[in-house]
N, C-alpha and C positions, 0 to 999 in steps of 0.2 A: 533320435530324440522322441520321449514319449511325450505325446501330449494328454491333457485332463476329458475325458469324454462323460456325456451323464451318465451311460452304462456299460460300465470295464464290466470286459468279460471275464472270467476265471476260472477255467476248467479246471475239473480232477481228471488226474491222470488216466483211470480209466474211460473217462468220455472225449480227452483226446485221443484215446487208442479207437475208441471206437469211431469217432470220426475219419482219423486217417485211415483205417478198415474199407467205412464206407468210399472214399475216394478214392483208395487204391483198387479197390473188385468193379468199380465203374457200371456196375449190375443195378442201380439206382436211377431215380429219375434227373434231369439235369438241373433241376431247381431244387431238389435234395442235396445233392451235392455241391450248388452253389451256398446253399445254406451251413453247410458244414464248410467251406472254405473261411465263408464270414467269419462265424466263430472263430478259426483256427487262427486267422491273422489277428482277428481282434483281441484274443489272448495274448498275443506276441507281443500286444500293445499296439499295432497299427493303427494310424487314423482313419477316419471314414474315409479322406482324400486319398491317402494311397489305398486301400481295399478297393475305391471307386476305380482306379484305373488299372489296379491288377485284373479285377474280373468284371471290367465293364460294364457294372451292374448299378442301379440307381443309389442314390442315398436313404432314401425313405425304404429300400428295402432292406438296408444296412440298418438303420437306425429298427425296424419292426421285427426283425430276425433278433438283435440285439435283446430289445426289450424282453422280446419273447422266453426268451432265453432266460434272461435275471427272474421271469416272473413266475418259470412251467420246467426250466432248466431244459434237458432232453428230449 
């Protein structure tokens, strides 16, 4: 079930390719790539509760990667 968040993600298809790119060559830094999971699940719809305990990462950094994203996109 999808829940309502202030800021739904929405990729275009080529910047999910390009994030799953980045995840899969793992040639990045790990907070790059934790940032590109964000997004990824947060397109899917996920909440911030489930993103928090898929990749054990705070909410405030779920909610500023979010933002960031709506305001700068990529």
């Amino acid at each position: 079930m999808t829940m309502w968040t202030k800021n739904p993600v929405k990729l275009k298809p080529e910047e999910r390719k390009e994030l799953k790119q980045l995840i899969t060559k793992g040639a990045e830094k790990a907070r790059k790539i934790t940032r590109a999971r964000i997004l990824l699940l947060a397109h899917e719809g996920k909440t911030d509760t489930h993103i928090i305990e898929a990749l054990k990462t705070a909410r405030n950094t779920i909610r500023a990667v979010r933002s960031r994203y709506i305001q700068e996109g990529l």
